[in-house]
DRENPADREN-389553 format. One record per residue: residue in three letters; x, y, z of N, C-alpha, C in turn. Coordinates in pm, whole numbers, plus 50000, padded with zeros to 5 digits. Layout:
BEGIN
+------+-------+-------+-------+-------+-------+-------+-------+-------+-------+
! code !   nc1 !   nc2 !   nc3 !  cac1 !  cac2 !  cac3 !   cc1 !   cc2 !   cc3 !
+------+-------+-------+-------+-------+-------+-------+-------+-------+-------+
!  Ala !     X !     Y !     Z !     X !     Y !     Z !     X !     Y !     Z !
...
+------+-------+-------+-------+-------+-------+-------+-------+-------+-------+
// end
This chain:
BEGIN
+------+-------+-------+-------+-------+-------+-------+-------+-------+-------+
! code !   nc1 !   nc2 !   nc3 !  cac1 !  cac2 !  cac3 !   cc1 !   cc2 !   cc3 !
+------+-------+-------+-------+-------+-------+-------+-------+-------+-------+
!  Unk ! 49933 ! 50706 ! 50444 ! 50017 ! 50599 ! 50390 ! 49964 ! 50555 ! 50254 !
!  Unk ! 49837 ! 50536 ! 50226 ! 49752 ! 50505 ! 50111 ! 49772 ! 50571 ! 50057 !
!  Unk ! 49768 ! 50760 ! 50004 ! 49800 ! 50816 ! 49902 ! 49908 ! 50799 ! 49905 !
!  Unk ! 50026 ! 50868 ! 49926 ! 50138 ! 50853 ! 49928 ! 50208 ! 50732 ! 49859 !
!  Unk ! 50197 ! 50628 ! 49907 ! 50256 ! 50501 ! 49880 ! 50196 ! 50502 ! 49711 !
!  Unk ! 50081 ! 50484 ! 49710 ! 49981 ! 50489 ! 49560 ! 50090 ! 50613 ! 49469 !
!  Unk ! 50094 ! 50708 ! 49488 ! 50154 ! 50798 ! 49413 ! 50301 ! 50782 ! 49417 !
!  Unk ! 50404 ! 50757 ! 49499 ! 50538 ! 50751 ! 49483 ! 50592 ! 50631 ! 49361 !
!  Unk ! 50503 ! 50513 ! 49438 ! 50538 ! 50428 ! 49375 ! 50502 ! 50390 ! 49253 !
!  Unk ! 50371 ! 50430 ! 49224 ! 50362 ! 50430 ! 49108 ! 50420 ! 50531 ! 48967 !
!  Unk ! 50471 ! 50628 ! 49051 ! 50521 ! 50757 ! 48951 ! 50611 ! 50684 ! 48943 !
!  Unk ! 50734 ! 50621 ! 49016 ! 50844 ! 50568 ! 49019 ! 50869 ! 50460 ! 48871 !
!  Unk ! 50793 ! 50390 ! 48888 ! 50699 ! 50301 ! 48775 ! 50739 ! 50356 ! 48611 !
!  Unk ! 50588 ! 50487 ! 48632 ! 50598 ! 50549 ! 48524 ! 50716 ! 50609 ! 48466 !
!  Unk ! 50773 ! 50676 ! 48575 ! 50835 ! 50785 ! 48522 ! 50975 ! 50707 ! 48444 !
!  Unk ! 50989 ! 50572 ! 48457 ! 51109 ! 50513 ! 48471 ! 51068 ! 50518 ! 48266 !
!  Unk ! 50957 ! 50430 ! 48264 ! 50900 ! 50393 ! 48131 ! 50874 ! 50532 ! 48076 !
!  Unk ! 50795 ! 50687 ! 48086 ! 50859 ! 50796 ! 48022 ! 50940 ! 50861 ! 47968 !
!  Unk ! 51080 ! 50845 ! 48029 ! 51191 ! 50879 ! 48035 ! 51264 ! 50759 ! 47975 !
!  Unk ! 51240 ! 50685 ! 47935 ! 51313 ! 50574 ! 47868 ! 51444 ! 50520 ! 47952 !
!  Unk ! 51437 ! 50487 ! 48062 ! 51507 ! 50472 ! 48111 ! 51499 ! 50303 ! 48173 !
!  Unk ! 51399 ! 50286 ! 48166 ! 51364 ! 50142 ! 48186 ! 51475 ! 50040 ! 48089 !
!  Unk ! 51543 ! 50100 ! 47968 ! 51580 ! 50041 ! 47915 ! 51749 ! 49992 ! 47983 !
!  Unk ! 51766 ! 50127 ! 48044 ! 51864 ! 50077 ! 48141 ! 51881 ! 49957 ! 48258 !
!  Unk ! 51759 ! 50001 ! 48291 ! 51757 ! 49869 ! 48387 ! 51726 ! 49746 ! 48318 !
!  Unk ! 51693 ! 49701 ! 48214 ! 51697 ! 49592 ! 48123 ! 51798 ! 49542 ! 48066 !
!  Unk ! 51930 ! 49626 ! 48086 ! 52070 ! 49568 ! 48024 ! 52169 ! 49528 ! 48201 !
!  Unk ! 52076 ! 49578 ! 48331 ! 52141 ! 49512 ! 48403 ! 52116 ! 49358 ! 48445 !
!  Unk ! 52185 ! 49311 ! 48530 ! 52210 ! 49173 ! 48563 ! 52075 ! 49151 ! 48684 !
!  Unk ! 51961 ! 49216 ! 48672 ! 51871 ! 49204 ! 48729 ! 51729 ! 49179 ! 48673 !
!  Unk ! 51624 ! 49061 ! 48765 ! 51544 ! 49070 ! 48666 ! 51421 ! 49146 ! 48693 !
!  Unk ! 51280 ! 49117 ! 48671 ! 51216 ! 49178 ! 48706 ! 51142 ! 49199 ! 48858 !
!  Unk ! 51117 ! 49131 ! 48873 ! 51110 ! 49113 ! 49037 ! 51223 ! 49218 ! 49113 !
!  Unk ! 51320 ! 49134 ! 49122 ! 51406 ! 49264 ! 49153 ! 51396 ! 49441 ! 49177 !
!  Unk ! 51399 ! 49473 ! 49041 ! 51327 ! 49577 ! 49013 ! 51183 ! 49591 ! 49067 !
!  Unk ! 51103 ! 49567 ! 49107 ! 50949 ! 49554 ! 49125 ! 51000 ! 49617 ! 49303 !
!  Unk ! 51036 ! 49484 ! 49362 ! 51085 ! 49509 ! 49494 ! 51172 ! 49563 ! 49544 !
!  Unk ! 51246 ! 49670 ! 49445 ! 51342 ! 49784 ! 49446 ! 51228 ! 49918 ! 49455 !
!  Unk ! 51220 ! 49902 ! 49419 ! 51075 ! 50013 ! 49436 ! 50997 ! 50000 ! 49513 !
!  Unk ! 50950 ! 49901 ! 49551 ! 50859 ! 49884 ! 49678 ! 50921 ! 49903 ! 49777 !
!  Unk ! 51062 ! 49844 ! 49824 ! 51109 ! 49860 ! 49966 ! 51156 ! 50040 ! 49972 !
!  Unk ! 51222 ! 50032 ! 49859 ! 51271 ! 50202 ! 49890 ! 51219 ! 50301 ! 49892 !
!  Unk ! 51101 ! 50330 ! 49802 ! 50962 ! 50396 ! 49863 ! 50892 ! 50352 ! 50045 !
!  Unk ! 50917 ! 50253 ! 50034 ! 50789 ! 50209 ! 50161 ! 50889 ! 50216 ! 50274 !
!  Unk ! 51023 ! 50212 ! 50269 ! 51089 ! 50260 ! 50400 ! 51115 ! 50416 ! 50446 !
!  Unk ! 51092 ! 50522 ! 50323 ! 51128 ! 50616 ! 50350 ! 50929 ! 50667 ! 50390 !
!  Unk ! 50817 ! 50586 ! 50350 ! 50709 ! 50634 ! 50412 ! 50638 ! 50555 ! 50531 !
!  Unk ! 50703 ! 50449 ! 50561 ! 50661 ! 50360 ! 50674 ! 50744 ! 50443 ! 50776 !
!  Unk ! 50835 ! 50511 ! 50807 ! 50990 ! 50568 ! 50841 ! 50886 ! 50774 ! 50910 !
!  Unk ! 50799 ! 50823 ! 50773 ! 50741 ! 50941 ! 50833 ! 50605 ! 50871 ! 50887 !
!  Unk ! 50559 ! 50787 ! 50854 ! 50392 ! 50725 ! 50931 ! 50505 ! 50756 ! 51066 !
!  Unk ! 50565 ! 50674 ! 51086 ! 50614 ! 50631 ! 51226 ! 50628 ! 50774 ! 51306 !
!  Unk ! 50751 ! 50849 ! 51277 ! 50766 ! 50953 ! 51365 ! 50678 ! 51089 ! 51314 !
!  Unk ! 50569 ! 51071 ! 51296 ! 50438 ! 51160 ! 51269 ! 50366 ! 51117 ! 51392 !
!  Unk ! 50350 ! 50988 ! 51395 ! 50258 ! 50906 ! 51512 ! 50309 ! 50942 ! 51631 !
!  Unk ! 50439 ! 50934 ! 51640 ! 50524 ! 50955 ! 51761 ! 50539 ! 51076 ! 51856 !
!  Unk ! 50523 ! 51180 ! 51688 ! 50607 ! 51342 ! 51758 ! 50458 ! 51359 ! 51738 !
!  Unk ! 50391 ! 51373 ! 51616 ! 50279 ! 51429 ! 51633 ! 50169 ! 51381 ! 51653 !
!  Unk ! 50091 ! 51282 ! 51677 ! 49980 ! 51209 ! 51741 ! 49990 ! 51273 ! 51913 !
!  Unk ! 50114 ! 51125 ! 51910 ! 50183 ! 51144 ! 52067 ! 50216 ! 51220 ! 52120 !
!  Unk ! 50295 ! 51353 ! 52071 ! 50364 ! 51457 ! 52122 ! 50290 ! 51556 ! 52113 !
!  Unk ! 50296 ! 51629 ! 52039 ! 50170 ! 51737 ! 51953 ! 50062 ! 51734 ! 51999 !
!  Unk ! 49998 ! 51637 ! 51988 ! 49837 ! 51649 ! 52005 ! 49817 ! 51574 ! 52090 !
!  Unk ! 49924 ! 51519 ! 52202 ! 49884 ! 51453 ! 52303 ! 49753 ! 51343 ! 52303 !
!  Unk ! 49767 ! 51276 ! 52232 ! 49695 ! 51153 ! 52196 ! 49739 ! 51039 ! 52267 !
!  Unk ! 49670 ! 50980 ! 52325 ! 49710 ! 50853 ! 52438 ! 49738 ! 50722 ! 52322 !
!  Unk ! 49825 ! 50669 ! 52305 ! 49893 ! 50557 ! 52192 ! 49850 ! 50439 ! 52260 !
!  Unk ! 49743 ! 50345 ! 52284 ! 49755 ! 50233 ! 52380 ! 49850 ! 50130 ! 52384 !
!  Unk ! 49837 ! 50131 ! 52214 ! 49953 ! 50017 ! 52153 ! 50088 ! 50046 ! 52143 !
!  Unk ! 50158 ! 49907 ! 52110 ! 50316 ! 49890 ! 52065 ! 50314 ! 49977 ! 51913 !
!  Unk ! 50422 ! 50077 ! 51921 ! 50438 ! 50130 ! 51804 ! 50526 ! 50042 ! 51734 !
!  Unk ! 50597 ! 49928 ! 51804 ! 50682 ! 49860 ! 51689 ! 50550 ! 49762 ! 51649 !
!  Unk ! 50450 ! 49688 ! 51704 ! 50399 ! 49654 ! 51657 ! 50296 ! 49726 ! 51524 !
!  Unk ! 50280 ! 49824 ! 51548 ! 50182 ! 49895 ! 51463 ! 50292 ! 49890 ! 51328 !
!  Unk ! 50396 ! 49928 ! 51337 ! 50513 ! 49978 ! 51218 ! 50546 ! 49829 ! 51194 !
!  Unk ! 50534 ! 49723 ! 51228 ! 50531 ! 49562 ! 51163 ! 50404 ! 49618 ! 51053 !
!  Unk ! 50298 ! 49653 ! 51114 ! 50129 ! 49631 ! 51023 ! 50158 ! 49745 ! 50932 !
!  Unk ! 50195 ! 49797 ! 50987 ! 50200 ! 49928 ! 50877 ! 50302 ! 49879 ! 50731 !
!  Unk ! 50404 ! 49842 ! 50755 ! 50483 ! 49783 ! 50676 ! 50427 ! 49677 ! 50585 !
!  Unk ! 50338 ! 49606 ! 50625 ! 50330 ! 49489 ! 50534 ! 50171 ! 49562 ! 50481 !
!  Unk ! 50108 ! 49647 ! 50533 ! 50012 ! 49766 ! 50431 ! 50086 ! 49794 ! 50343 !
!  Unk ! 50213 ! 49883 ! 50344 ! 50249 ! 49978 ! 50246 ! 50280 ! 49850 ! 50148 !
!  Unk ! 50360 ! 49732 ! 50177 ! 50390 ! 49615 ! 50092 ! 50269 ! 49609 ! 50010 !
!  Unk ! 50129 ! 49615 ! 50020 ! 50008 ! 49579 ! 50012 ! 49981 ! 49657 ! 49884 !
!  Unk ! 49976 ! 49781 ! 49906 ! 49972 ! 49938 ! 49886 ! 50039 ! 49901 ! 49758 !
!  Unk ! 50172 ! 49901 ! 49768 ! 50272 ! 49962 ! 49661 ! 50258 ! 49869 ! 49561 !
!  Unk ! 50230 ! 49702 ! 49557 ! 50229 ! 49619 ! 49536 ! 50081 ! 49668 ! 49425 !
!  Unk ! 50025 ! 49677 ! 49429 ! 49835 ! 49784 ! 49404 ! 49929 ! 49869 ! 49295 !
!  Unk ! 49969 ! 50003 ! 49350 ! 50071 ! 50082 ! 49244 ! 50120 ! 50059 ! 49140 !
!  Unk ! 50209 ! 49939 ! 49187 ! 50276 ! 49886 ! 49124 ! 50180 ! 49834 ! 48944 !
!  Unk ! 50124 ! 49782 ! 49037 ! 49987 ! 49698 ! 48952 ! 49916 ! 49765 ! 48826 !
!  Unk ! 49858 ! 49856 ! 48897 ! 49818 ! 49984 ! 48837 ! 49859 ! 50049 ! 48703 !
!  Unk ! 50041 ! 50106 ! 48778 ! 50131 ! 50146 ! 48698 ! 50168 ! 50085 ! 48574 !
!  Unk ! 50143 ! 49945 ! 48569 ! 50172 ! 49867 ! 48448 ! 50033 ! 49873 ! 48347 !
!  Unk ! 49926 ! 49931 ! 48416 ! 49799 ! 49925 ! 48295 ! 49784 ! 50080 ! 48250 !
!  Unk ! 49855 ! 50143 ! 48288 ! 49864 ! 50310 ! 48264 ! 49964 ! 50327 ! 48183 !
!  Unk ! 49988 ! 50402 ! 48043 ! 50144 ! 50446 ! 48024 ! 50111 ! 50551 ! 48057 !
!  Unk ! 50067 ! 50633 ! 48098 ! 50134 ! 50789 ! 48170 ! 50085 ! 50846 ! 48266 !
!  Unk ! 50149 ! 50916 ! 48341 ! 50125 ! 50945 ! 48422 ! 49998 ! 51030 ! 48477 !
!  Unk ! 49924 ! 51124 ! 48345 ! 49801 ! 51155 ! 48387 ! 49704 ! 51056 ! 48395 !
!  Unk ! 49772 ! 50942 ! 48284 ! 49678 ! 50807 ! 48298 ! 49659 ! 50718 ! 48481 !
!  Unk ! 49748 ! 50750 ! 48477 ! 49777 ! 50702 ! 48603 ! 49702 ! 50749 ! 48696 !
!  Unk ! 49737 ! 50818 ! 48713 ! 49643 ! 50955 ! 48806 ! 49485 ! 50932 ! 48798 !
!  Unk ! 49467 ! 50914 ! 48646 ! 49308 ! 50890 ! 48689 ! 49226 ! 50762 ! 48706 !
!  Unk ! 49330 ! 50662 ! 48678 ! 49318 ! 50519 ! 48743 ! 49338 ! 50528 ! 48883 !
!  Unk ! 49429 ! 50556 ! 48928 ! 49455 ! 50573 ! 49080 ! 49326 ! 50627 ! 49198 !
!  Unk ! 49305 ! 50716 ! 49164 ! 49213 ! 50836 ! 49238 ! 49071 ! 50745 ! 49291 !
!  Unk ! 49036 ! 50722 ! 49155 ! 48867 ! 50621 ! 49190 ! 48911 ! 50524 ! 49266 !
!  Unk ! 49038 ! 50455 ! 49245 ! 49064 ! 50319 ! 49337 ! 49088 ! 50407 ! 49483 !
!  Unk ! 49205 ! 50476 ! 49466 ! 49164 ! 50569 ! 49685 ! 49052 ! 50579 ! 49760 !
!  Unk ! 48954 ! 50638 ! 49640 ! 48839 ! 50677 ! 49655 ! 48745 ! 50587 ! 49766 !
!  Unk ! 48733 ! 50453 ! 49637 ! 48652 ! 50374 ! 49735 ! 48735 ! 50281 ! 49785 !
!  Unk ! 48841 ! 50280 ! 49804 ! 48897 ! 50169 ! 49960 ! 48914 ! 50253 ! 50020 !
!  Unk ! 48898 ! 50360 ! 50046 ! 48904 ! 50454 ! 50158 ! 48776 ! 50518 ! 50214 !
!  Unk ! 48661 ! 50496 ! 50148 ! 48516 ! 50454 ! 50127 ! 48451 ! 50421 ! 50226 !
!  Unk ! 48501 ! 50241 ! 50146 ! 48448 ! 50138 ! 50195 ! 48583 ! 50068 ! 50301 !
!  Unk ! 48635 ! 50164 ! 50374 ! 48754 ! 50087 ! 50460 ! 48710 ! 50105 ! 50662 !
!  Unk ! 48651 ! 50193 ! 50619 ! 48557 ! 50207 ! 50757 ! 48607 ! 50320 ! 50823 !
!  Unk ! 48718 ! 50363 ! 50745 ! 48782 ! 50486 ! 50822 ! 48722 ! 50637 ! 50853 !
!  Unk ! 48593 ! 50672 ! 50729 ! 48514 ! 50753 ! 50767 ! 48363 ! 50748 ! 50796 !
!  Unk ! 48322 ! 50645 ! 50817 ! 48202 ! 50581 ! 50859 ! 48222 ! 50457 ! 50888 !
!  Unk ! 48115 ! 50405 ! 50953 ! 48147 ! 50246 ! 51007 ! 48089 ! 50165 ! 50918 !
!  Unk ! 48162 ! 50094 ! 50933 ! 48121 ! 49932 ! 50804 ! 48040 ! 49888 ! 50813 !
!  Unk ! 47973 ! 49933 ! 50939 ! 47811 ! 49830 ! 50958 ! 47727 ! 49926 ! 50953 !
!  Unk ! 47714 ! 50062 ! 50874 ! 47653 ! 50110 ! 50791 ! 47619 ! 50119 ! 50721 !
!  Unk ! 47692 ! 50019 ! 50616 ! 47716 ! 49989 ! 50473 ! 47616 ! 49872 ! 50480 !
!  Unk ! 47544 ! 49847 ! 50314 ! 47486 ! 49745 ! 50278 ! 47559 ! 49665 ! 50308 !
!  Unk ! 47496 ! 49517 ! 50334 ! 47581 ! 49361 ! 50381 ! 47679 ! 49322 ! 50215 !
!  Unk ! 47634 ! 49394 ! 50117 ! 47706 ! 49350 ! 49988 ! 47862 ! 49429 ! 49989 !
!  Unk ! 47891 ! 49539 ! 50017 ! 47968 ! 49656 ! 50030 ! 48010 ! 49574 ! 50116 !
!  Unk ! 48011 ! 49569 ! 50202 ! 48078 ! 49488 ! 50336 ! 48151 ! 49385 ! 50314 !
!  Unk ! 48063 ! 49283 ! 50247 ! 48169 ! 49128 ! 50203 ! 48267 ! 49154 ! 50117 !
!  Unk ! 48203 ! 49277 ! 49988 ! 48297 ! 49285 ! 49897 ! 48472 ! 49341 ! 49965 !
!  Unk ! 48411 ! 49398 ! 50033 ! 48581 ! 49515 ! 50082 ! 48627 ! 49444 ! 50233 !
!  Unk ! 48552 ! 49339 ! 50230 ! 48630 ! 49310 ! 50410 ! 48754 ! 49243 ! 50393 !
!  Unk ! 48817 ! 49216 ! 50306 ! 48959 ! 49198 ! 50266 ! 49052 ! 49257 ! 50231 !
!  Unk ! 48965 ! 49368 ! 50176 ! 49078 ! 49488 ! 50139 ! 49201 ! 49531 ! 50218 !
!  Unk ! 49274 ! 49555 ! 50187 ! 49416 ! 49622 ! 50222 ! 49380 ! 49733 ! 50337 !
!  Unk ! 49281 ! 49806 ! 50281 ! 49286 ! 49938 ! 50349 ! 49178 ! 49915 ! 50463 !
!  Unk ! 49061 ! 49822 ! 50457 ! 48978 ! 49740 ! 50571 ! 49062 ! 49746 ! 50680 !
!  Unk ! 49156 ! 49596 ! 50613 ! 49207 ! 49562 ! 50732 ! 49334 ! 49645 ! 50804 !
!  Unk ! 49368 ! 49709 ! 50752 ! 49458 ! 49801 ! 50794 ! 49399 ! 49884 ! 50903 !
!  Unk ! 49230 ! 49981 ! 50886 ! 49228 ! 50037 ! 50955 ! 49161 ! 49945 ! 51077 !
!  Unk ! 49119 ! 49825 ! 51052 ! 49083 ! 49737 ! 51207 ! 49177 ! 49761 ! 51300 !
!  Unk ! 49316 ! 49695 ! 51214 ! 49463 ! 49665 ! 51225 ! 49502 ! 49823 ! 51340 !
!  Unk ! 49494 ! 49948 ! 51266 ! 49514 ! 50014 ! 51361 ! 49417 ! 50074 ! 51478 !
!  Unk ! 49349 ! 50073 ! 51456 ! 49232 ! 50095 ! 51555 ! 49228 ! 50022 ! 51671 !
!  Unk ! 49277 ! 49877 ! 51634 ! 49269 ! 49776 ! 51732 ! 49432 ! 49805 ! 51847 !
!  Unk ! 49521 ! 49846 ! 51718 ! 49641 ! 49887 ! 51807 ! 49667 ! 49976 ! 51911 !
!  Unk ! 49601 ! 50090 ! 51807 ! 49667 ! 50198 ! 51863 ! 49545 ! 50270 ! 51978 !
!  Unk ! 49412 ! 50208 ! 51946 ! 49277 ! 50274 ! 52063 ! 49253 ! 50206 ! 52108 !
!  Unk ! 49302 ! 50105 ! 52132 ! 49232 ! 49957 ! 52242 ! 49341 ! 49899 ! 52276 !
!  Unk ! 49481 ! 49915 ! 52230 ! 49591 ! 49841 ! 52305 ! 49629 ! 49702 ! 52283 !
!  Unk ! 49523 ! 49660 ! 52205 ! 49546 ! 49513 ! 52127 ! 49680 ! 49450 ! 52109 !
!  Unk ! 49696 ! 49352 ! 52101 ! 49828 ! 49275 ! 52078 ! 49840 ! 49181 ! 51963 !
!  Unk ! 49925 ! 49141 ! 51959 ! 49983 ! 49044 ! 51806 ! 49827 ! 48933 ! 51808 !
!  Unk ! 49789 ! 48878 ! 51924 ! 49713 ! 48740 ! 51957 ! 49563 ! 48835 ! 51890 !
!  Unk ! 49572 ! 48944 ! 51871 ! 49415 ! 49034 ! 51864 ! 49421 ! 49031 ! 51703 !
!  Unk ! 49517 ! 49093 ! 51658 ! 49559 ! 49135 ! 51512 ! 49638 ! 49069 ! 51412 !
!  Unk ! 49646 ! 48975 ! 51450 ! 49745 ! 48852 ! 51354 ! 49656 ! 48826 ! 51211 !
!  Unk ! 49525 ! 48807 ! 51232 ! 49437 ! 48781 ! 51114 ! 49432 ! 48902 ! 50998 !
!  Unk ! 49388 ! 49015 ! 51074 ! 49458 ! 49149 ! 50917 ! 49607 ! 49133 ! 50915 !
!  Unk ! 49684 ! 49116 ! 50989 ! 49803 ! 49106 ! 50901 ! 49852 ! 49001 ! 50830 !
!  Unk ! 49733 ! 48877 ! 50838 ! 49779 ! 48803 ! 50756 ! 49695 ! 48871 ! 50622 !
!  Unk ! 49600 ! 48875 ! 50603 ! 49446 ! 48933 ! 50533 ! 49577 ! 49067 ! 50427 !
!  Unk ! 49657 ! 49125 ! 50494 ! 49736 ! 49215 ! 50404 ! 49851 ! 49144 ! 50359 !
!  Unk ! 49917 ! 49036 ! 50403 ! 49962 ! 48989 ! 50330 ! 49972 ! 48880 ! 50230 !
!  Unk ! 49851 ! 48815 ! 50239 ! 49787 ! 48778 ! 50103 ! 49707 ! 48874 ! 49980 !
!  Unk ! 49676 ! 49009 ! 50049 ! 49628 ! 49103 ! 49950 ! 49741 ! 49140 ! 49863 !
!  Unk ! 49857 ! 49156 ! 49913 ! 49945 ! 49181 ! 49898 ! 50062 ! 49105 ! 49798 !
!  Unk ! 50015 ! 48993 ! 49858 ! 50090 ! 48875 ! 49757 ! 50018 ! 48826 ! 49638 !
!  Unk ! 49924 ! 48851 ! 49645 ! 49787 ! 48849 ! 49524 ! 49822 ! 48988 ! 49414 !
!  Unk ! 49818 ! 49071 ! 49495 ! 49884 ! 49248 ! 49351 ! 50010 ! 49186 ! 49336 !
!  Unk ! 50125 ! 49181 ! 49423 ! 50244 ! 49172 ! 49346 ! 50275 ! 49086 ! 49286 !
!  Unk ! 50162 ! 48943 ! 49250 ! 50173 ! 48853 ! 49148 ! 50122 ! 48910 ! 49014 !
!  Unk ! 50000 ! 48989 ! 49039 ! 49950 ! 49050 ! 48922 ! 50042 ! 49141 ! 48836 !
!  Unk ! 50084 ! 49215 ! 48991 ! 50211 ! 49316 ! 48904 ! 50380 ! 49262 ! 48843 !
!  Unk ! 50393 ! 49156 ! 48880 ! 50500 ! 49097 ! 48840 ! 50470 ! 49040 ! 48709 !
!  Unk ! 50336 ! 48974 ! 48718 ! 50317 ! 48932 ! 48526 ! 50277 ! 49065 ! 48458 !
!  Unk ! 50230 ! 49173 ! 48488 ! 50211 ! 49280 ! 48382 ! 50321 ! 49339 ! 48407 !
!  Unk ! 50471 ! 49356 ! 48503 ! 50547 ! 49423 ! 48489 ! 50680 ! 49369 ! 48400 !
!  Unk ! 50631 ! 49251 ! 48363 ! 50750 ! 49131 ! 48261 ! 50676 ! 49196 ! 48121 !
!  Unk ! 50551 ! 49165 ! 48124 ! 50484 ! 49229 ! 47991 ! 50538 ! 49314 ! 47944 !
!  Unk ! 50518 ! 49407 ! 48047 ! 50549 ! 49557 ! 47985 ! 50702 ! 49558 ! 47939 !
!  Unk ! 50816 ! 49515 ! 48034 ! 50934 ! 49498 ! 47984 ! 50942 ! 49464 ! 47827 !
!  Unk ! 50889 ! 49350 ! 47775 ! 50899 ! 49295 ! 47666 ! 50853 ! 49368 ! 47582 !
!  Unk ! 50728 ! 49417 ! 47603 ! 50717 ! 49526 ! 47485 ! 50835 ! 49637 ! 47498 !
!  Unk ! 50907 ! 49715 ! 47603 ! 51006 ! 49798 ! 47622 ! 51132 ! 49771 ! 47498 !
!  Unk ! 51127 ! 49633 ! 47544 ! 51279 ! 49538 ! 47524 ! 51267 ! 49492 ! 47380 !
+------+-------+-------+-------+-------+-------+-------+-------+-------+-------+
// end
């Protein structure tokens, strides 16, 4: 969900401002926000949409993996990640003009929230500094978020705190990206 989301949405971004086409969407009756969250939902439903029936057919089906948890609950958390995610992209996309630029801003940021997210070593491996710094992260709490769902069976009363934790990460980038994505307009415009 992390690459993916990072790369769609942010190419989406770029490619709009490459192609000069951004200028189109600047003569419609829409403002920026709009646009911002036109891209976020329509990217993040068509990859919140394969997380889901990947988990389903192939976790579940395929590889016969025991699911403890609610998959609608997991696809609530998952959803307000990719919000998280794209929102990051988004962010990103406005301090990059191109797309190889992009690319190599992007990569180091995957790098270490995927690092320091606990998903390939445990967090209490990590120095106590590494730890405080990233225990908010998007991609942290995401993988508590699923771990807690989907291998222990956890419920809303277990996991309510990362999904709030992602959606203040979340609402924190897409403020950032909403003032550098007006910026950028204006210089466009």
């Amino acid at each position: 969900i992390t690459m993916i989301t990072l790369v769609l949405v942010g190419a989406a971004v770029i490619r709009e401002r490459e192609r000069g086409t951004i200028e189109h969407l600047l003569v419609m009756p829409v403002n920026s926000a709009e646009i911002v969250l036109a891209k976020i939902i329509a990217n993040g439903l068509v990859i919140c949409t394969i997380a889901l029936l990947s988990m389903h057919f192939m976790v579940g089906g395929l590889l016969q993996v025991p699911l403890l948890g609610s998959l609608a609950l997991f696809a609530l958390g998952a959803g307000l990640f990719m919000f998280s995610i794209a929102s990051l992209a988004v962010m990103l996309a406005t301090l990059a003009p191109t797309m190889p630029q992009y690319s190599l801003l992007m990569m180091p940021v995957y790098i270490i929230a995927l690092m320091f997210s606990g998903s390939s070593s445990p967090r209490s491996n990590m120095p106590e500094t590494a730890q405080w710094i990233s225990e908010y992260w998007p991609t942290t709490q995401f993988m508590t978020f699923a771990q807690n769902i989907l291998l222990r069976g956890a419920g809303f009363e277990v996991v309510w705190p990362q999904m709030v934790a992602m959606i203040i990460s979340g609402a924190l980038f897409l403020g950032f990206a909403l003032f550098r994505f007006r910026k950028m307009l204006e210089q466009q415009g």
